[in-house]
N, C-alpha and C positions, 0 to 999 in steps of 0.2 A: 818794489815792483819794477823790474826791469820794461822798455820802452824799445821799442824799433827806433834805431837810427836811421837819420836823415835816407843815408845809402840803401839801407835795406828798404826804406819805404819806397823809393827809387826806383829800384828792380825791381818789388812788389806788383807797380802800377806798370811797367815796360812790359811784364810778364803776364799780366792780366790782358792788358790791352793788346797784344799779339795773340794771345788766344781768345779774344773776341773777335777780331777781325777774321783770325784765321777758320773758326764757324761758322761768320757771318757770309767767306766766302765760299764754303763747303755748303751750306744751305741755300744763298742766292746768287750762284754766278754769274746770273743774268742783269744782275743790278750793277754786276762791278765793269761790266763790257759791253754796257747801253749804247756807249757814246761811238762804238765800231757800227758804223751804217749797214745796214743789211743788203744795201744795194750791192755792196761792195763782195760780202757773202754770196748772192746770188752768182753775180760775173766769174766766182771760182767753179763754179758748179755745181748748181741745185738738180740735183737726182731723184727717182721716185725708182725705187726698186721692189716689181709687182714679184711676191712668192706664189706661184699656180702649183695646186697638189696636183693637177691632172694639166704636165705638159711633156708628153715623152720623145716627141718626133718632132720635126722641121716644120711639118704642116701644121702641127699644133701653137709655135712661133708664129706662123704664117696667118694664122687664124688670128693669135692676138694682137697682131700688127695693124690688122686691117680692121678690127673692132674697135681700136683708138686713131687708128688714122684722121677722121674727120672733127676728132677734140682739138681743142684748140689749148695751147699752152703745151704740148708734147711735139716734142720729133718722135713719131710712132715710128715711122721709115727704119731709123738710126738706131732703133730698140735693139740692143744684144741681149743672146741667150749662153747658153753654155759652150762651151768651144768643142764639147764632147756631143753635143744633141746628135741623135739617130734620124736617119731620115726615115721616111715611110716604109721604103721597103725593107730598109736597117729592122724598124719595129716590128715590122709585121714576121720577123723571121726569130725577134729577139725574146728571151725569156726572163727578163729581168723582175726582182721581186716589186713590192709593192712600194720602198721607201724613195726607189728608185723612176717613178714616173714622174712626182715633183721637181721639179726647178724654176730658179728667178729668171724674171727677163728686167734689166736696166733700162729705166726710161731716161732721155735728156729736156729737162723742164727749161723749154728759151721764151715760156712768158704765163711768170707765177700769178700775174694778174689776170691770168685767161684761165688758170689751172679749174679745173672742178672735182673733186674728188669722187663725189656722189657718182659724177658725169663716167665716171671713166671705173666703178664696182660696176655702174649699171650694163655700161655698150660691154664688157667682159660678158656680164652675165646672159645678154642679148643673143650672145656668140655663142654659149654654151659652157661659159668657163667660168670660174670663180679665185678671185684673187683671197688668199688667205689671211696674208699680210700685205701692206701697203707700209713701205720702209720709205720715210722722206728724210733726205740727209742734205749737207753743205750748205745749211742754211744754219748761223750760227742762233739769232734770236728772231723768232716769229709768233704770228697766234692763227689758230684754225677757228674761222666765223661758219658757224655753222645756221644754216636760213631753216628756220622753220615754220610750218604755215600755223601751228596751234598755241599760238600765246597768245588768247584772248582774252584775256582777263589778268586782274592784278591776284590772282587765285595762281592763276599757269605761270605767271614771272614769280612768283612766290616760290612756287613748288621746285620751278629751276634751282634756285637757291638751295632752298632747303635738302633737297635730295642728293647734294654735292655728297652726305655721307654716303651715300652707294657707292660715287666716284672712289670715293674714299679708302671703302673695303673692296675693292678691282683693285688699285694700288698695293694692298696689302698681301694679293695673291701674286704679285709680279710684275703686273700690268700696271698702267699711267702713270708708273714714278717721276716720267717727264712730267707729268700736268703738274702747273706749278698753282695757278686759280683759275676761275671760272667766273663770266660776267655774260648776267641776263640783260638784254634790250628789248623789252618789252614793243616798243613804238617801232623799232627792225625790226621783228620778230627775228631775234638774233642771238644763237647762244654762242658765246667764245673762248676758247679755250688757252690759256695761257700756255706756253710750253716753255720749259727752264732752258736756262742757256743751253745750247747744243753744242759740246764738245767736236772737237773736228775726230772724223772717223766715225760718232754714232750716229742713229738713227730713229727716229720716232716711228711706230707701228698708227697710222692711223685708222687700220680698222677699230684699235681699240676706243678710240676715240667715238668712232659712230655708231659702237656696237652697244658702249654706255649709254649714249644719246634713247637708244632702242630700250637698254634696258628697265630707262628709269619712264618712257612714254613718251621720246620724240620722235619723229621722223625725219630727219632734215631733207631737205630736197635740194640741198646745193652744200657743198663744204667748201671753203676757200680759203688758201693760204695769203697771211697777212705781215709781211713785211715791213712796209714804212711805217711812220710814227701813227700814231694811234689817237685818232678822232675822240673829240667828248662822248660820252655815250651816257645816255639817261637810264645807268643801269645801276645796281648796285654786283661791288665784284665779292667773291668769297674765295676766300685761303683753304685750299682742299683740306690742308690738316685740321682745321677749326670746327671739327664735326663729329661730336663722340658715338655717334649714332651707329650699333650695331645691327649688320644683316647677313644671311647664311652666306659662306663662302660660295664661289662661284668659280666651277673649274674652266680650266683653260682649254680651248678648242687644239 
């Protein structure tokens, strides 16, 4: 019976343990670039980039500007739109088809601690308008706390948990690949969303975020982006993948 020598056992272990590593930072990048302060992320420039299916003209910019104007945590003012946008009497003369009324408008976020997410679907929808996506970017690692009035019971922080496999199959149709885990605080009434490291250039959608919240029975009433280090919480967290629980697919808007 022949034996691996010393060398090959060697290279063996050099070769395993590079392809451990090298999974464990394709899976958790967020674990391997902790110690980069998000403060610092922020100061580059934290963006919230609103998609409206229904913004065709100047005025319809001018509408969304002035719907977040009085939020706080946005330069609404400073909001750009398309460098192509139609003014009013542009549109009213224009016959453009249907894929063509959509466009983003770029928000500048100078205080993630004021930000509300909830705050700013709501004053859109107030105005007449509906953001479709909600794209938060240049923020490398953060978590979205979402405030909800119904976690009364060790029933409702339970069910948080447990229901993660819905998140689970959203993930599977495309959606919340970013959500890395999820942790109930029952005593906050607070549910929070882990989000995986954020590569420089992409973007989290968090309507998906509060659409799941809707679809498993939350309402939240406030959503807020969470940066610094991360307070004790009297919660227990759960690992999205850790949930073999099958439910019908759920097409994308």
């Amino acid at each position: 019976m022949n034996f691996a020598s010393g060398r090959q056992i060697l290279i063996m272990v050099i070769v395993i343990t590079a392809v451990c590593y090298g999974f464990d930072y394709y899976k958790n990048p967020q674990l391997w670039h902790h110690e980069m302060t998000a403060n610092t992320s922020v100061e580059k420039g934290a963006r919230l980039t609103l998609w409206i299916n229904h913004l065709c003209c100047s005025d319809c910019l001018d509408d969304a500007r002035h719907a977040l104007a009085a939020l706080p945590g946005i330069d609404a003012m400073s909001a750009t739109g398309p460098k192509q946008l139609l003014t009013r009497e542009q549109a009213d003369q224009s016959s453009a088809s249907l894929p063509e009324y959509g466009n983003a408008v770029e928000l500048v976020l100078n205080d993630l601690d004021k930000l509300d997410l909830v705050a700013v679907d709501k004053a859109l929808r107030d105005k007449g308008l509906v953001a479709g996506r909600m794209e938060l970017g240049g923020i490398e690692h953060f978590r979205l706390a979402a405030k909800v009035e119904h976690l009364c019971c060790g029933m409702c922080a339970r069910s948080g948990n447990e229901r993660i496999a819905f998140l689970k199959a959203r993930a599977q149709s495309g959606q919340l690949k970013w959500l890395d885990s999820v942790g109930v605080d029952r005593d906050a009434k607070t549910i929070v969303g882990h989000a995986r490291y954020l590569q420089s250039g992409k973007t989290v959608d968090v309507t998906e975020f509060i659409a799941a919240l809707n679809d498993i029975g939350y309402a939240p009433r406030s959503v807020q982006v969470l940066v610094h280090e991360e307070k004790n919480l009297a919660s227990q967290q759960s690992q999205v993948g850790d949930w073999p629980m099958q439910v019908p697919a759920i097409s994308e808007d």
